[in-house]
C-alpha positions in Angstrom: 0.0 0.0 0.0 1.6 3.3 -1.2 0.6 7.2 0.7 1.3 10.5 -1.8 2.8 12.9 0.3 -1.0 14.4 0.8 -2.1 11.3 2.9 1.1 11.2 4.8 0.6 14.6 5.8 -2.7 14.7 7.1 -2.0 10.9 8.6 1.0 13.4 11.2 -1.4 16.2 11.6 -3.7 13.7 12.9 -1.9 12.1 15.1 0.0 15.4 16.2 -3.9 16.5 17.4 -4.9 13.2 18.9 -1.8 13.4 21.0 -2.7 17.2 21.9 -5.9 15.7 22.7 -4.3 12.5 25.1 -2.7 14.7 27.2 -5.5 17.0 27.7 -7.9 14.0 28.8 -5.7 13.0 30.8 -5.0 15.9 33.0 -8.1 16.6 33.0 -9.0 13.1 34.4 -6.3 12.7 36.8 -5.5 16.1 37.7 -1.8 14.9 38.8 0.4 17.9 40.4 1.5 20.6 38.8 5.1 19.3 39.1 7.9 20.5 36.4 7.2 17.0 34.4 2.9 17.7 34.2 4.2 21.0 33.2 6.2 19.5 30.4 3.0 17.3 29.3 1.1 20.5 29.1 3.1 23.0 27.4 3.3 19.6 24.5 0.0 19.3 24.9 -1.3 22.6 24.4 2.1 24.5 22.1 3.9 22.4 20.0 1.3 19.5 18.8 -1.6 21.8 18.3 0.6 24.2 15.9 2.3 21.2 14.4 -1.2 20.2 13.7 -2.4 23.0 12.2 1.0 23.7 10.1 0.9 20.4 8.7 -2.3 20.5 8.0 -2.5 23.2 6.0 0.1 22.3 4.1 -1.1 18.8 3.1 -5.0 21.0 2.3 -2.0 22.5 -0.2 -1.6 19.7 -1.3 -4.6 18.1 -2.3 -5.7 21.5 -4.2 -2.4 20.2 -6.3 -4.2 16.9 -7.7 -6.2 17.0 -10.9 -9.6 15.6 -9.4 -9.9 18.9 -7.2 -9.6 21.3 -10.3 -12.0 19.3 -12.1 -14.5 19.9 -9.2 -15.0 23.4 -10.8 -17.7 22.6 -13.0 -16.5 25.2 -15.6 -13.6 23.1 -15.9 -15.5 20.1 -16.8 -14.7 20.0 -20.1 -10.9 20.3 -19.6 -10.6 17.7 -17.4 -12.8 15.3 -19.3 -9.7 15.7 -22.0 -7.3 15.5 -19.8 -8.3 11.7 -18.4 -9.5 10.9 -22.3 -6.6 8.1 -23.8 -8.0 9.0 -27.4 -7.6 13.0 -27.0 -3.8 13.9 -28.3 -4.1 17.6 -26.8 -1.1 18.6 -25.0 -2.8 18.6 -21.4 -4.2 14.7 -22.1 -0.5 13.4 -23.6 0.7 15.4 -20.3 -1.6 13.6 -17.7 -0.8 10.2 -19.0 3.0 10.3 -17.5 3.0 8.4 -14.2 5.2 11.3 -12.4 3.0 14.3 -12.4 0.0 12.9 -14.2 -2.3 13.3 -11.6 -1.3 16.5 -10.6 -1.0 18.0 -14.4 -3.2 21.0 -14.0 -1.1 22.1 -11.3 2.5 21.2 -13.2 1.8 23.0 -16.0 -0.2 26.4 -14.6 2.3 26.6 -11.7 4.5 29.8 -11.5 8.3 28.4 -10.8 10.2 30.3 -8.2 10.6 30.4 -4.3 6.9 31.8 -3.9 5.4 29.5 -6.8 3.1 27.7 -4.4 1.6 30.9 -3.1 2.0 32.8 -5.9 -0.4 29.9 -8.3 -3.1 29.6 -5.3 -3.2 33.0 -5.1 -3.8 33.1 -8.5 -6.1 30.6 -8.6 -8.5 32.1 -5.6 -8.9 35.0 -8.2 -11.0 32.5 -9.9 -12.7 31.1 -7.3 -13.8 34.3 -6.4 -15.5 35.4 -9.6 -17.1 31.5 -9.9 -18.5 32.7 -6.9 -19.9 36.0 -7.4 -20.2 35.5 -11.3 -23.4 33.9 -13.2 -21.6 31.6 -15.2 -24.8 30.3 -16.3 -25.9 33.5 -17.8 -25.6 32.7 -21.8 -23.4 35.4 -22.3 -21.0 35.0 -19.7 -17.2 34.2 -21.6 -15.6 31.1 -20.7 -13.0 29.9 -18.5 -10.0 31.6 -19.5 -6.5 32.9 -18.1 -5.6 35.9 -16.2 -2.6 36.6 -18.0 -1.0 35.4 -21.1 0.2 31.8 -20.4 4.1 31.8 -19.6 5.8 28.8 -21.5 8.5 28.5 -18.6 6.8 25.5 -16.9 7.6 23.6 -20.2 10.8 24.8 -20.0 11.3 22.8 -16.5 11.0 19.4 -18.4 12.1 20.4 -21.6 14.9 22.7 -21.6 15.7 24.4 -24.8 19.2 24.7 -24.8 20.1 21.4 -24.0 22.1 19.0 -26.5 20.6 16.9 -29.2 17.6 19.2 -30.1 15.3 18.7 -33.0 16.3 21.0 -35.9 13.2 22.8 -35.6 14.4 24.7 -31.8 17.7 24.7 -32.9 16.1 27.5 -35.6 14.3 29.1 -33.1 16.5 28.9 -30.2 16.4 32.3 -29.5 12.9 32.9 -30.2 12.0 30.3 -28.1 14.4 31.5 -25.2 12.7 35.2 -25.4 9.6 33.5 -25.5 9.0 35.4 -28.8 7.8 31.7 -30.1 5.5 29.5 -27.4 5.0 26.0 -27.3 1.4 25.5 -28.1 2.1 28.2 -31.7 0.6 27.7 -34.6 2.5 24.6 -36.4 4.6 23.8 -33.2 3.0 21.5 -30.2 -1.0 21.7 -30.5 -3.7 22.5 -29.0 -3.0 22.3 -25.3 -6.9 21.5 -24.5 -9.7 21.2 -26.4 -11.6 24.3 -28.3 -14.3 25.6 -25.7 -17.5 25.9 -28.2 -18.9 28.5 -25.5 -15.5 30.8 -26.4 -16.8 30.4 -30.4 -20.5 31.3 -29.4 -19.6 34.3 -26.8 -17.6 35.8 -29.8 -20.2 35.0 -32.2 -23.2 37.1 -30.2 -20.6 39.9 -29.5 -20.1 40.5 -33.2 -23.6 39.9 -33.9 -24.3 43.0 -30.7 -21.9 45.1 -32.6 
């Protein structure tokens, strides 16, 4: 039986506040003196478990807003992660999801903002959206689609797939530089693909705005 670091997480924070819990009980039930050991018990019991508790556990809630299954939760994102767990779809996302080492947590991989703060800085992010999901109709028919706060930055591919390495295909060998400015993306015309599927709501929000023009 195998724990992602998520499970293991929560699995510590649990038993840090179950032993928090222990010790309380049992002061409370045997009310033993207030000698400098009880003391010791205590302070354990009511400082370092409880905020070992609650630091660990909101680290491994981190994690778990990492995995795939909780972005697709979003129902305007219903679409994307239908591709994304489809073995016939050969968008960038879905030939992305099927590698065993990040697969499940692909959404997150490939939106993620690299750096110290990259963590933060993507959840951060993200709550931007949660926020208008929330206080948005997104059922109205001329609400836009899903889309991203700022233009896409091709840097996580660049993680697994640096271009300046050795032994690369002729094509970013030509645009080398292009590709290092990001003048020239990934997912450009005639390069990678799609990276997800074409949202048909985008085609028929831009269709009634023409037409209301």
């Amino acid at each position: 039986m195998t724990f992602d670091a998520g499970h293991l997480l929560n699995y510590v924070a649990l038993a840090a506040a179950a032993g928090a819990v222990i010790i309380l009980l049992a002061y409370l039930i045997r009310r033993p003196a207030l000698d400098r050991r009880t003391k010791l018990w205590l302070f354990a019991g009511l400082g370092p478990l409880p905020i070992t508790a609650a630091m660990i556990g909101n680290v491994a809630n981190f994690e778990v807003t990492k995995d795939r299954e909780f972005c697709a939760r979003c129902h305007t994102m219903t679409l994307y992660a239908e591709d994304a767990t489809d073995p016939n779809s050969g968008t960038l996302a879905a030939v992305h999801s099927k590698n065993p080492m990040f697969g499940g947590q692909s959404c997150y991989v490939c939106h993620a903002d690299y750096g110290m703060f990259g963590l933060a800085v993507t959840k951060l992010g993200g709550m931007r959206h949660v926020w208008y999901y929330y206080t948005e109709d997104w059922e109205a028919p001329d609400h836009p689609p899903p889309k991203l706060l700022k233009p896409y930055s091709h840097e996580p591919c660049k993680q697994c797939h640096p271009p300046d390495r050795a032994r690369q295909p002729l094509e970013h060998q030509l645009h080398r530089q292009a590709i290092l400015s990001n003048e020239v993306g990934c997912t450009a015309a005639g390069c990678h693909g799609r990276p997800h599927p074409a949202n048909p709501k985008a085609a028929d929000h831009a269709t009634s705005h023409e037409v209301a023009r």
